[in-house]
N, C-alpha and C positions, 0 to 999 in steps of 0.2 A: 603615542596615544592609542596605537591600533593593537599595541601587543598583544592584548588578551585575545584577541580573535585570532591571532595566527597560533595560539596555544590553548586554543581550545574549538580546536574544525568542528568535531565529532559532535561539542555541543552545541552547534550554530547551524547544524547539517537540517533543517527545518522539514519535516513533514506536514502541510499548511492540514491543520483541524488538531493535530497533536505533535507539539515541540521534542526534537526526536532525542532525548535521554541518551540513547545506549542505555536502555533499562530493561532488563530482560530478566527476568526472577522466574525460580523455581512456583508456578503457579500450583502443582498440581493436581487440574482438575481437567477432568472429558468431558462433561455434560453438564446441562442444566437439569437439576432435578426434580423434585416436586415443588409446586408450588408452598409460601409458606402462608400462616394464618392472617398475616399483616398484607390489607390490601390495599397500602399507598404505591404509586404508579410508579416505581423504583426497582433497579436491579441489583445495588445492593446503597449501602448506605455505610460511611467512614465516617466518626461521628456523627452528627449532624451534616455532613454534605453527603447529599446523594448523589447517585451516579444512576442515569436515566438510559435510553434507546436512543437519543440524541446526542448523550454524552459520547457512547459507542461509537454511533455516527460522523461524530467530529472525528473521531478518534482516530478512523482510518479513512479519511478523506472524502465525508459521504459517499462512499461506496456500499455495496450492499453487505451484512454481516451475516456467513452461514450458521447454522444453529450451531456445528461445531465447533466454529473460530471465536461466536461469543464470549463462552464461558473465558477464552484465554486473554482475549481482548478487556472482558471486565476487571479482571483479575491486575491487568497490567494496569489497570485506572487504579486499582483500592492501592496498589502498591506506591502511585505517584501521589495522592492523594495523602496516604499516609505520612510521605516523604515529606511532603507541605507542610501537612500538621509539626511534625520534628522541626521542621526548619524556622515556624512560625514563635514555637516553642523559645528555639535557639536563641530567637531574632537574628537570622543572617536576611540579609538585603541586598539588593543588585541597584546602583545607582541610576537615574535614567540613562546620563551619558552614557554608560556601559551599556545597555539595553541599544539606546539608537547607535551606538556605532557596530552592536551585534547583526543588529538588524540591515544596515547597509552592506556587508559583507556575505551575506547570506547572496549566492549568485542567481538563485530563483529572480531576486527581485531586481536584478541588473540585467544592464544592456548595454552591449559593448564594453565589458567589464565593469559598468559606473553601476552604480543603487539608480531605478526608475522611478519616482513617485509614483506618476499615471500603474506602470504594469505593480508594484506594490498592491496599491488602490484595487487593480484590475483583478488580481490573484485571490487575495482576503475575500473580494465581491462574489468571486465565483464558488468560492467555500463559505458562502452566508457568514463572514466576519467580519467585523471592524477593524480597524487597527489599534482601539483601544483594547477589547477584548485578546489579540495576538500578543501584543506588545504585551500585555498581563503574563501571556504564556510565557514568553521568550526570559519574562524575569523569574519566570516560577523557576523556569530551566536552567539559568545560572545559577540559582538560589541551593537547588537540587543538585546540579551537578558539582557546588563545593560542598554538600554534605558528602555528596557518594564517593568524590575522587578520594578521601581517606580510606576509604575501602578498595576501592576497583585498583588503585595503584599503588598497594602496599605488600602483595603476597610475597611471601618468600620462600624459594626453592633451591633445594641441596642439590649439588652435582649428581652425587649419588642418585637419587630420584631422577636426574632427567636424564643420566647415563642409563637409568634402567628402563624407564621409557621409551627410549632411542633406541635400546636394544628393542622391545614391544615393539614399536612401531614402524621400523624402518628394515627389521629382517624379515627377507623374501622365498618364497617356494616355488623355485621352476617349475609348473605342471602344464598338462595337457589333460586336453579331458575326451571323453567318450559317451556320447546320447545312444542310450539304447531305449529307442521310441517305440508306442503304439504302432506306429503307422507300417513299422515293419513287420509285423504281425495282424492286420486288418484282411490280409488273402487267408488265413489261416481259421479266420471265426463267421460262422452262421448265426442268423438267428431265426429261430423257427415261428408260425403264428401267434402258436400260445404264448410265447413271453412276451410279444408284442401285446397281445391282450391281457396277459398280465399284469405288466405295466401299466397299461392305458387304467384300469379297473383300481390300481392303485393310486394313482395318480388324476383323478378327474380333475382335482384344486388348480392343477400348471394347467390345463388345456382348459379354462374358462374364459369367453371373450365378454370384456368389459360393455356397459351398456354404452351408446356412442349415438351425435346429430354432426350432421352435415348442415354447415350454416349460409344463410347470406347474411351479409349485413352491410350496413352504413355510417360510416366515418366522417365526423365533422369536427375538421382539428385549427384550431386560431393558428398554428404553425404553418398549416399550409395555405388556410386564408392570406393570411399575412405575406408568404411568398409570393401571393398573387395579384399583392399590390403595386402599384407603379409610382414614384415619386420622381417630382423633378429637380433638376438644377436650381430652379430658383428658389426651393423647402429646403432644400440642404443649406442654401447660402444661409437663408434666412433664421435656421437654426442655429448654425455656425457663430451668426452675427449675438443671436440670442444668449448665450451659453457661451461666449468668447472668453469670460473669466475662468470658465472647469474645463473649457476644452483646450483653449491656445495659449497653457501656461507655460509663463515664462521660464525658461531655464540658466541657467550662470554658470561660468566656467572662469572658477579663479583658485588661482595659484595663493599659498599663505606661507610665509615663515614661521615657526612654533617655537617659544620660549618658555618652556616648562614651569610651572612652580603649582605645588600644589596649595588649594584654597586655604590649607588651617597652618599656611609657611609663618612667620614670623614678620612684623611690619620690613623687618632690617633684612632681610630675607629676602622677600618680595620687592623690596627696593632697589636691591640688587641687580635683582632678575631685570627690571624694567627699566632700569641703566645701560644695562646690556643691550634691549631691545630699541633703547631709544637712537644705541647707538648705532645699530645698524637700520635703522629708519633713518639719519641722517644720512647714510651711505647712498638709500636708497633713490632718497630726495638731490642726492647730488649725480645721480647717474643711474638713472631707472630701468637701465639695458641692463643692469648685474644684477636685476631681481633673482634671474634661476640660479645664477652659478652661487648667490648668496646664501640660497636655500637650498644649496645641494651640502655646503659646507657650513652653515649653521642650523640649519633649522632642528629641532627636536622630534617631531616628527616623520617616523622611519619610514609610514607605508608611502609618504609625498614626497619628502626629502630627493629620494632619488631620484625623481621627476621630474627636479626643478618646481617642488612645492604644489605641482597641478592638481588638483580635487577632482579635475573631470567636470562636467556639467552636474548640475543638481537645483530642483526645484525649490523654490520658497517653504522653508519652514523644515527643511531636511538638514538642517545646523543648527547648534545650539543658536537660544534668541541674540543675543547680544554678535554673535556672529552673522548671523542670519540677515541683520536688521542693517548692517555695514553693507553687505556683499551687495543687497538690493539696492544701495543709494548710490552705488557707483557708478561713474562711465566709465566707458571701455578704454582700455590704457590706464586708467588712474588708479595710484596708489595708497591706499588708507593710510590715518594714522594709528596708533597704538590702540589694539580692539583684548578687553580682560575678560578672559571667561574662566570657568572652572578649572580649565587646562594649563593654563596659563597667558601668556603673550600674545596675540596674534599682528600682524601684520599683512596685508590683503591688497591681493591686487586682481581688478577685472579684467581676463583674458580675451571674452567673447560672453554672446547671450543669443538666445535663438527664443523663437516661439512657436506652437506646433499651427503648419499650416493645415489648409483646411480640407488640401489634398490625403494630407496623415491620414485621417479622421473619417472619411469620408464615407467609406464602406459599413462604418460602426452607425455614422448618424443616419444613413438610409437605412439599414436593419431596426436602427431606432423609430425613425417615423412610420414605416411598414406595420412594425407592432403598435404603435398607436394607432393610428387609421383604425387596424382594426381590432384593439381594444374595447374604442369606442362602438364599432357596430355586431361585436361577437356575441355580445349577450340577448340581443334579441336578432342574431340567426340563432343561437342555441335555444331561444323561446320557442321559437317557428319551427327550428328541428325537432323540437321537443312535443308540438301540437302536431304535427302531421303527421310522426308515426304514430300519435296514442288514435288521433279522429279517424285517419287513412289505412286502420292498424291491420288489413287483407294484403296491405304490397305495402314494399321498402320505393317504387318506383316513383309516385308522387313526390315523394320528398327531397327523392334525388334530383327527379325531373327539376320542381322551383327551387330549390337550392344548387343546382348545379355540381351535383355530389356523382360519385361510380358509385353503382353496387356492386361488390365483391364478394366472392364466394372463400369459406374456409378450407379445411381440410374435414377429417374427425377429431371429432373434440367428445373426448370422455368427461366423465363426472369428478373426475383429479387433475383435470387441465388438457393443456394442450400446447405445442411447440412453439405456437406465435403469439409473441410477446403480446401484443394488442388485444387479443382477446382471453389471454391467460390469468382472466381476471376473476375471483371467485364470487365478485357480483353477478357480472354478465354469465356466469357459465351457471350460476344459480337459477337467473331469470332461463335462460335458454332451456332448463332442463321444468319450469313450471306449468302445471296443465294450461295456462294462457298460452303458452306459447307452444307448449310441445304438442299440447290434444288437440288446442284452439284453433291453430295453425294464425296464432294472432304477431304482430309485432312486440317486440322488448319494449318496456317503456326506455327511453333515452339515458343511459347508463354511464356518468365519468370514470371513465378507465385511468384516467391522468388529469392534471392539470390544462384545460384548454381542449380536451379530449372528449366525447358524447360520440356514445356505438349504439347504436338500434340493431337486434338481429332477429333474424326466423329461419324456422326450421326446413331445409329442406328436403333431411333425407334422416330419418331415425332406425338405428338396429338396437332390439333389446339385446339385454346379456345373454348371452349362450352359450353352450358346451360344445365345443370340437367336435365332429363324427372321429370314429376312429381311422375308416377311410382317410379323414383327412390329414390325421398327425401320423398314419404307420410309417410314413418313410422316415421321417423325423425320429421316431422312437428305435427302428429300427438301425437308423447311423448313429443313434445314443448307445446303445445296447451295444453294438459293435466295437465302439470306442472303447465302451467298459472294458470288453475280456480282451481286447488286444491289449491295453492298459495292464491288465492282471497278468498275460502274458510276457509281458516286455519286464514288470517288475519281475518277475520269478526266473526270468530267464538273464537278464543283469544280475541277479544275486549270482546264479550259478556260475554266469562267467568271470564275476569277480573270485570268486573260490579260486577256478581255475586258473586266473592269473596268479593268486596269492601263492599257490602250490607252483609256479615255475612254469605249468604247461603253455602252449602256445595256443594261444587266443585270438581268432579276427577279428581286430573292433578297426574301426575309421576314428581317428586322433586329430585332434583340430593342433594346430601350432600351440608351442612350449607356449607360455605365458607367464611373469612372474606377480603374485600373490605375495599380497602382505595380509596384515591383520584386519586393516583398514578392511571393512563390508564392501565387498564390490559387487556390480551389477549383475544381478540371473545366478549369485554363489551367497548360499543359505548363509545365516551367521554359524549354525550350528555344521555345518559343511565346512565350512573354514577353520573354524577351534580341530577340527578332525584332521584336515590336511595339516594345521600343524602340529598335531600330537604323533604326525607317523614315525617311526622309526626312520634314522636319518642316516644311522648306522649303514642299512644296507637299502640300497637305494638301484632301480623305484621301487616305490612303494606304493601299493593301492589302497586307496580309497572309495568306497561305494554308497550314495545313498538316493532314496528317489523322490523325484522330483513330481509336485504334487500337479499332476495332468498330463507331461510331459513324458514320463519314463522314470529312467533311473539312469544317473549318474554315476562313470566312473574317473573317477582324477589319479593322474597317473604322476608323481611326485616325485620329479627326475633330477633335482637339483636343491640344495640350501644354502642359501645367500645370507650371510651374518651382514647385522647394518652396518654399515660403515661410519667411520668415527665423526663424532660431532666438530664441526669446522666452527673457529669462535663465532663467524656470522650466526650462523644456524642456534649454536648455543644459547645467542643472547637470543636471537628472536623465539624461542622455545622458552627461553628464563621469561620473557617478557609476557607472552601468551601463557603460562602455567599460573604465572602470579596474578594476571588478569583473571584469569577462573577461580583459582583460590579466592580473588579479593570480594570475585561473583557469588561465591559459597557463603563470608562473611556479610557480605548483603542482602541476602534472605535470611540470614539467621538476624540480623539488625532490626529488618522489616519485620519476620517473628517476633523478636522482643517488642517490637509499636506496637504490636497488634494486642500486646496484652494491657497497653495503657489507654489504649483508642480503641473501643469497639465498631467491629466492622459485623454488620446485619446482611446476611442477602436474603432477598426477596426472591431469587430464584436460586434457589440452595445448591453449589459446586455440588458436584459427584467426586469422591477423587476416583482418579487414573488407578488403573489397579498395574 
């Protein structure tokens, strides 16, 4: 019953806000570009579905999307999106049992290896989902993943090709290298006034200091109200007792035997099957000790079987109905009779049942009443926080005073933000920079920075924008200057000693240990520096290599060795045949996704740039 989940991890592997494909398409785009003439509130639009800032949002966890990771993230919706469209086209379907036994094996939602309802529940809640909306996903993603695995595991690759690859990628270049730096020419260069004022006279734009306030302000947050409440033993019971249906759910732990047939079998078929099943139901009923070993050695289901038919614990409504509706009526020891579902046969027996104490729970229902408390009385402190600094608006201290608030001092805060999260808000830093506040010397009117959140701030220290003296950058420019020509030194004088090595003479460079070099891009060694080390003559060896590194100097690789790859072992082989043809099958999958796109128009409202 469980196979398809043990043959398909990759598409059960669950990212909660977007079901995780293994979908990864040539998007290429870098940017969002101009906006376009169409001003519905969309980023882009696949047919008739659009894809929104929320959609995004779900997309990677509600986590925050940088303006460059958008573009890639949108791109990777129009493509699932379009995926839907084809498959809807197709009519391919994922049945629900397939979907809930997906979803129970997915380990996010397990505990102690078993499927949790409660942590399910708990997971979806913290990612603003339902489980109806998930469970949507999870079938889109079956649905998806049988169009695409005709693609992604079909490629086919010739020895030849991965022999020549193998050669590409797996022969190595014994080198050593040699930094010929600035820093060893910095005793060798001056700089004199005038280029310092040179400089400086060119450059006024770097040495301009941003305009900037020094703030106080006032924090009134439900968050911390709420830690400041105290609840007792006797609110929690009393909750507990309240809420004893959603909090102290029953759970079951029963063992079943599985006799296959599937629903569209034939009456004579099915008859069969439940001949067989009746007959070890009589087994059962004559000696109810050989439950497990019956169900090690008939049962049809692989993922229990082994177990002695155990399920694990699992709450009300996490089995199919007709199963689900047995397992609850049982007492503990007792053995069902013949239970028919979509799978086939069952046969059920209750192991144990537990229900969550109040201990479990207890930490969650105090955080819960905490937030209520003061739910109820935060909107008129936020009233009162909100009259006192507009009436009181000469000091943040009143307010603090009868609210029992700190006032707190910031840092500088420019006109483009500032490093602390709380007030890096371009409301508040709007208000902060307005002649009320900044000439006035008045309070901010009371400003949500967040949910549950109200900041009041003023000013207590303002510098306008201004330009550096040159006094105060020459040392600055003067170690800039320096850097330069020792830089231009170090490059001119690495060229020379590479000649000199290349002609035989004898050269003192400092060599860091051999190291071997493939093809593969490695760290602090250009791409274009690499193609060079292995175009050297191999013939006579070493071989020098020279080129410079942009701040650092200049590079010499000294190319002491060529290591041919070594032959392909059948492991390697196949896992290379396997990985090539997954790529290829990746190549026929964007070009697939290009063909949707010319029967499904996709609109962005913030128009890709491509990648150049």
């Amino acid at each position: 019953m469980f196979d398809i989940v043990n043959k398909n991890k990759t598409a059960v592997t669950v990212v909660l806000g977007l079901v995780a494909l293994g979908l990864v398409v040539g998007a290429g785009v870098s940017g969002l570009g101009a906006m376009s003439d169409d001003s519905e509130p969309y980023l882009a639009k696949v047919g008739g579905r659009m894809i929104t800032e929320r959609d995004v949002a779900q997309a990677v966890g509600n986590q925050v999307v940088s303006d460059e990771m958008k573009p890639m993230v949108v791109e990777q919706i129009v493509s699932q999106k379009l995926l839907q469209a084809r498959a809807e086209q197709l009519k391919l379907t994922a049945p629900d049992s397939l979907v809930r036994n997906v979803i129970t094996q997915i380990p996010a939602f397990q505990v102690d290896g078993r499927f949790n309802d409660q942590r399910y529940q708990e997971l979806l809640a913290s990612q603003q989902m339902t489980p109806a909306i998930f469970e949507q996903k999870v079938r889109q993603d079956i649905v998806m993943r049988q169009l695409m695995d005709g693609f992604v595991q079909t490629g086919f690759v010739s020895n030849a090709s991965m022999q020549q690859l193998n050669q590409l990628m797996a022969e190595k270049r014994e080198v050593a290298t040699a930094i010929v730096s600035p820093e060893q020419y910095l005793a060798q260069v001056t700089v004199s006034d005038a280029e310092i004022k040179k400089y400086f006279d060119a450059n006024q734009a770097a040495f301009k200091k941003p305009e900037m306030v020094k703030l106080e302000y006032l924090l009134l947050s439900q968050a911390d109200l709420a830690a400041a409440q105290t609840v007792s033993d006797e609110e929690v019971a009393k909750y507990f007792a309240d809420h004893q249906q959603e909090l102290a759910k029953e759970e079951r732990r029963v063992s079943h035997i599985l006799l296959t047939v599937d629903k569209t079998a034939k009456p004579a078929d099915k008859a069969l099957v439940r001949k067989q099943a009746e007959a070890i139901l009589a087994e059962l009923k004559a000696n109810p000790a050989r439950f497990a070993e019956l169900a090690k050695q008939k049962s049809q289901d692989p993922g229990s079987a082994v177990n002695g038919g155990d399920l694990g614990f699992f709450p009300r409504g996490a089995m199919v109905k007709p199963f689900d509706e047995v397992a609850f009526k049982l007492k503990k020891g007792e053995i069902s009779g013949l239970v028919e579902t979509d799978f086939g046969f069952h046969i059920l027996q209750l192991n144990d049942l537990k229900s969550t104490a109040l201990a479990d729970v207890k930490p969650g229902i105090v955080e819960k009443l905490k937030l209520q408390k003061i739910q109820t009385a935060f909107p008129a402190q936020a009233e009162k926080f909100t009259e006192l600094v507009y009436q009181q608006s000469d000091s943040l201290k009143p307010a603090a005073d009868t609210l029992k608030l700190t006032v707190k001092q910031s840092d500088w805060v420019t006109r483009t933000g500032t490093a602390d999260p709380l007030l890096n808000n371009p409301k508040l830093i709007e208000a902060a920079y307005s002649d009320d506040v900044l000439k006035a010397k008045h309070n901010s009117e009371a400003i949500e920075v967040a949910p549950g959140q109200l900041v009041s701030v003023r000013v207590l220290e303002h510098k306008p924008a201004s330009t550096q003296t040159l006094a105060e950058v020459s040392a600055l420019i003067s170690q800039k200057l320096k850097q330069e020509k020792a830089l231009a030194l170090a490059l001119a004088d690495g060229e020379k000693k590479l000649a000199s090595l290349k002609s035989g003479a004898a050269t003192p460079l400092t060599w860091s240990e051999s190291k071997g070099f493939t093809r593969i891009a490695e760290q602090g060694v250009a791409e274009a520096d690499l193609k060079a080390i292995f175009k050297a003559d191999t013939a006579k060896l070493p071989a020098y290599i020279g080129a410079p590194i942009p701040g650092r100097g200049y590079a010499i690789y000294k190319v002491n060795a060529a290591i041919p790859a070594p032959a392909l072992s059948p492991e390697n082989q196949f896992k290379m045949q396997e990985n090539l043809a997954k790529m290829y099958g990746q190549v026929e999958m964007t070009a697939f996704i290009e063909a949707i796109k010319k029967d499904i128009q996709v609109k962005y409202h913030l128009k890709p740039t491509k990648a150049e």
